[in-house]
C-alpha positions as CSV (number, residue, x, y, z in Angstrom):
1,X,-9.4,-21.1,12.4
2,X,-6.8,-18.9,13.8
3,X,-4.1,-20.1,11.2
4,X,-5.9,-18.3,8.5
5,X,-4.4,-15.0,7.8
6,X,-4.4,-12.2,4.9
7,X,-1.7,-11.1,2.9
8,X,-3.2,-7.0,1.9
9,X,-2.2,-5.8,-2.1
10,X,-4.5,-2.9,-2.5
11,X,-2.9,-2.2,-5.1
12,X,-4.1,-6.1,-7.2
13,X,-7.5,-6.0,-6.3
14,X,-8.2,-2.4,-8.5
15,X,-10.2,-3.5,-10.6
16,X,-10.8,-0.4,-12.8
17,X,-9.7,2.9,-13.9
18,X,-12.5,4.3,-12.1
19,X,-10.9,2.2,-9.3
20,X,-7.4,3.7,-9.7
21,X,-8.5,7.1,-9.5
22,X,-9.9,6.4,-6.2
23,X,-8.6,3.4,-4.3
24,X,-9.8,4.6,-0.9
25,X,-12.7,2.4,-1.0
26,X,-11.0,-0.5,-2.0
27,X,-8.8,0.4,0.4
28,X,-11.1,0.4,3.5
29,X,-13.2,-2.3,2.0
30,X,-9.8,-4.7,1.9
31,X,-9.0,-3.7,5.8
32,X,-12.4,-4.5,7.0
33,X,-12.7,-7.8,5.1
34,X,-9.5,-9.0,6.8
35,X,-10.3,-7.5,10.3
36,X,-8.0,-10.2,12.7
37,X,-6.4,-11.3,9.8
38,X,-4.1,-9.1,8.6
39,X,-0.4,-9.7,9.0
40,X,1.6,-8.7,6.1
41,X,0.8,-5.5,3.6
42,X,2.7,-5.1,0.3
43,X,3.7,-1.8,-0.5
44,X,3.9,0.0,-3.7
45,X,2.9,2.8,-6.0
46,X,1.1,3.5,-9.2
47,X,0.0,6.0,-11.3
48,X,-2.5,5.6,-14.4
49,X,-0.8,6.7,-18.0
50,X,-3.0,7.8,-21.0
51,X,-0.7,5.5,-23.5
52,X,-3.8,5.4,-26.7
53,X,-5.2,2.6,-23.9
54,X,-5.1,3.7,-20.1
55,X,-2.8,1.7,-18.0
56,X,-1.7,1.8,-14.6
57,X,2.0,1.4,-13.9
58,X,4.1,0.5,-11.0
59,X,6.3,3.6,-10.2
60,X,8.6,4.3,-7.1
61,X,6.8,4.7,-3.7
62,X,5.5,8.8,-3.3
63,X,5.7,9.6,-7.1
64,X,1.9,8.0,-7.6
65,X,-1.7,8.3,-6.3
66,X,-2.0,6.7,-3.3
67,X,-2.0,8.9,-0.2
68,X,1.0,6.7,1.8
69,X,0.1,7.9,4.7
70,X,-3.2,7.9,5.5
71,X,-2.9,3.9,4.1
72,X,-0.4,3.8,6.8
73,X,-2.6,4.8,9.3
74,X,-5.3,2.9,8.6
75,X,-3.1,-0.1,8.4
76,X,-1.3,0.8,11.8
77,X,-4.9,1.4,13.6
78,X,-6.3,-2.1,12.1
79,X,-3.3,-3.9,12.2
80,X,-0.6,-2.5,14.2
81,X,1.5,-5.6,14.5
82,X,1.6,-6.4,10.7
83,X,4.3,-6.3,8.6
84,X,4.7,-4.1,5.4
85,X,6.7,-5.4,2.5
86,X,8.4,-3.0,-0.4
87,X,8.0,-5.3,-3.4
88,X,8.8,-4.9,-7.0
89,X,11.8,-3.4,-6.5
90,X,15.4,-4.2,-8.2
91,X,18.5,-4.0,-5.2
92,X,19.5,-0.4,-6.0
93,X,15.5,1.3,-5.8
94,X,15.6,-0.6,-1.9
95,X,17.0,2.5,-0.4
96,X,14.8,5.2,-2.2
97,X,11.6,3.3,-1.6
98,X,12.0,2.9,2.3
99,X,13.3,6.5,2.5
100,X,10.2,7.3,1.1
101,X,8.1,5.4,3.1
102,X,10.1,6.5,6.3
103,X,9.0,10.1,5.0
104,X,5.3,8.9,5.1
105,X,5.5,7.5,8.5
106,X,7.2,10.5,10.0
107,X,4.5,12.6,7.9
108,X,1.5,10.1,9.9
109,X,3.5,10.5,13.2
110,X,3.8,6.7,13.0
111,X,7.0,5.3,13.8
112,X,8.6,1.4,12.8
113,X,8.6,-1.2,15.8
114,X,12.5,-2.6,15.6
């Protein structure tokens, strides 16, 4: 069924702190499940606090661990006519967030379709 696509959230499907640490292999794993499927990506950041319990936190895109863009590539040489969403975000973080991802596009030599 063509109709069936896949939303990607790397970031929802860590599943530990191990996980967090190193999210390339969910990362991969997640591209290659939806292979044909993908269409949209949500993109955000996080980085893992030592609070008495570990947590990991949403922060603003570039200050966490993820490596923006080599996701970026990935998602560009699997899916190069998805979408990618900045999500979490109150109005006046908007302009920060895509800055920083236009800074990790330029930085993957990847430029935005418009």
């Amino acid at each position: 069924m063509k109709s069936l696509s896949f939303n990607l959230d790397p970031v929802n499907f860590l599943g530990s702190i191990w996980d967090a640490w190193n999210p390339q292999p969910i990362y991969e794993s997640l591209l290659q499940a939806a292979r044909g499927r993908l269409k949209v990506a949500h993109w955000k950041d996080y980085i893992v606090e030592n609070d008495l319990v570990l947590r990991i936190t949403e922060v603003p895109i570039g200050k966490g661990l993820i490596e923006h863009s080599s996701w970026l590539t990935q998602l560009n040489k699997m899916a190069p006519d998805s979408w990618v969403l900045l999500e979490h975000l109150r109005p006046e973080q908007v302009p920060h967030a895509k800055e920083a991802l236009d800074k990790e596009m330029h930085a993957a030599g990847l430029a935005w379709d418009l």
